[in-house]
C-alpha positions in Angstrom: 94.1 34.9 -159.9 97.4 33.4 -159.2 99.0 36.6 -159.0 96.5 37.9 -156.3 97.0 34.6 -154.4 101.0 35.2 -154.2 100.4 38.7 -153.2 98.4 37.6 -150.4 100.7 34.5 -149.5 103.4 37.4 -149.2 101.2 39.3 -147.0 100.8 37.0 -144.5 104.0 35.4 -144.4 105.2 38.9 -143.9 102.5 39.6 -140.9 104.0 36.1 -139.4 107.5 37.2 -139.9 106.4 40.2 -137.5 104.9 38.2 -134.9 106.2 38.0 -131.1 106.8 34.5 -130.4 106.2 32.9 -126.9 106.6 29.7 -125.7 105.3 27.7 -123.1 106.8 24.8 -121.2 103.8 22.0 -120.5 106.0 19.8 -118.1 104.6 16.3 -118.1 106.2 13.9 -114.9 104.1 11.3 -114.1 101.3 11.5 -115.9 100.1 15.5 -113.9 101.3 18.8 -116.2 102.9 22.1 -114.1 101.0 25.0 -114.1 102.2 27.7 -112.8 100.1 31.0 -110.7 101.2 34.5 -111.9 102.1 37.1 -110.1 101.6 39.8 -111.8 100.5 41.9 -113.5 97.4 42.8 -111.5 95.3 42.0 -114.1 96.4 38.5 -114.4 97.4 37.4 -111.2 96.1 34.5 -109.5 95.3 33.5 -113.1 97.9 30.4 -114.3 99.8 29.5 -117.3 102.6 27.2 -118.8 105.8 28.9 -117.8 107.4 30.2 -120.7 108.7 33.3 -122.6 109.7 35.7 -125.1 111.9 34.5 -128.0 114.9 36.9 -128.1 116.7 37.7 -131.4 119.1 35.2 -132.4 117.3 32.8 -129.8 115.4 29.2 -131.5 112.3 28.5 -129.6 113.7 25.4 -128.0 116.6 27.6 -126.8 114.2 30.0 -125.0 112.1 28.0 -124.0 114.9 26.0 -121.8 116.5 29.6 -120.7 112.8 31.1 -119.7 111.9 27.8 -117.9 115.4 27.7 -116.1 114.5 31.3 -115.0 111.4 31.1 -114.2 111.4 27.6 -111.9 115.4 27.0 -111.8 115.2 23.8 -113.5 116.1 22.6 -117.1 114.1 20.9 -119.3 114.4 18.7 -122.7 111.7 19.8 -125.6 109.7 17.8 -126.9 107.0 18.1 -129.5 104.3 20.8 -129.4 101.0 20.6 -128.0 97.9 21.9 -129.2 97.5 25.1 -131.8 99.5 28.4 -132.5 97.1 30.5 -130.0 96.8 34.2 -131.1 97.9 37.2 -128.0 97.5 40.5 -128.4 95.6 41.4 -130.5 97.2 39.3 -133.5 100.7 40.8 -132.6 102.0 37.6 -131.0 101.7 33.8 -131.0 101.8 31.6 -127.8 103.8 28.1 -129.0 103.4 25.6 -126.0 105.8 22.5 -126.0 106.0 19.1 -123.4 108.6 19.3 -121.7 110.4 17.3 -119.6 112.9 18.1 -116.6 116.3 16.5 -117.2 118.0 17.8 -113.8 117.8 16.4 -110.2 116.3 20.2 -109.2 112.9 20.5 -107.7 111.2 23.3 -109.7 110.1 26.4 -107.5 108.6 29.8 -108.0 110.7 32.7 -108.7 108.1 34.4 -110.6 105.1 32.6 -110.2 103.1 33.0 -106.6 102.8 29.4 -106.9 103.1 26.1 -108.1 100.9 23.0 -108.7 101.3 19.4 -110.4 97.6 18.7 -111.9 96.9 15.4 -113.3 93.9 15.6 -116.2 91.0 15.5 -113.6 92.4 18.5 -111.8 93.0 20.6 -115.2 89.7 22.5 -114.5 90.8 23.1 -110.7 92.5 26.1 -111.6 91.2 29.2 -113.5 93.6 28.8 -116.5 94.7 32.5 -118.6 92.6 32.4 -121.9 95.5 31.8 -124.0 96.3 29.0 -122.1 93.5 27.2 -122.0 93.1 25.8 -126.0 96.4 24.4 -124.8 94.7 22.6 -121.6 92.1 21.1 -123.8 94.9 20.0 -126.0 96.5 18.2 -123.1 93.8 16.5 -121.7 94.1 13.4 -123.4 97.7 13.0 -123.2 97.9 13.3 -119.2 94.5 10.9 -119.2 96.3 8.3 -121.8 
């Protein structure tokens, strides 16, 4: 038994070792989160998300999640712990990661990818028709903005 149990183990640390890793940015100030509108592709614009990214080679999560976030809204960001549940994309081939974050710069955050921006405290969460992945992650948030 403990020999199929290790093989198993190895499988699946193996499948996890292959998984894309994302990250998402949920960027607490005063009590509202940033979500962000995308812009493409067609089938998911209009739809929002967490800004965030791929994590290149070489690259720690924290690290790409301050150079996505920096790209995507030109402002930086301190990491902080993770919110919500590993959420499942693609058809088990990646793994959304969302972090709070914070921004640590005197920079107003704007869209260079998104179509647009918007600062929703926990009552407004539901305002916005949130990209499945995303929204485990805006459950997950709920009581933190409300508390």
């Amino acid at each position: 038994m403990r020999i199929v149990l290790a093989r198993l183990t190895a499988v699946h640390t193996e499948h996890a070792s292959r998984l894309r890793v994302i990250v998402g940015a949920a960027i607490i100030a005063s009590g509202r989160v940033l979500a962000c509108a995308r812009s493409e592709p067609p089938d998911t614009a209009g739809r929002w998300e967490f800004p965030g990214g791929k994590v290149e080679d070489g690259e720690s999560e924290v690290e790409a999640l301050i150079r996505e976030v920096d790209e995507e809204l030109g402002v930086r960001v301190e990491v902080g712990d993770r919110v919500g549940d590993d959420v499942l994309l693609g058809h088990g081939r990646a793994v959304l990661k969302v972090y709070a974050a914070r921004i640590v710069d005197s920079r107003t955050p704007h869209p260079r990818e998104h179509s647009e921006l918007r600062w929703l405290a926990a009552h407004q969460l539901d305002s916005v028709p949130w990209l499945p992945a995303d929204a485990p992650i805006v459950a997950a948030l709920r009581p933190l903005l409300a508390g």
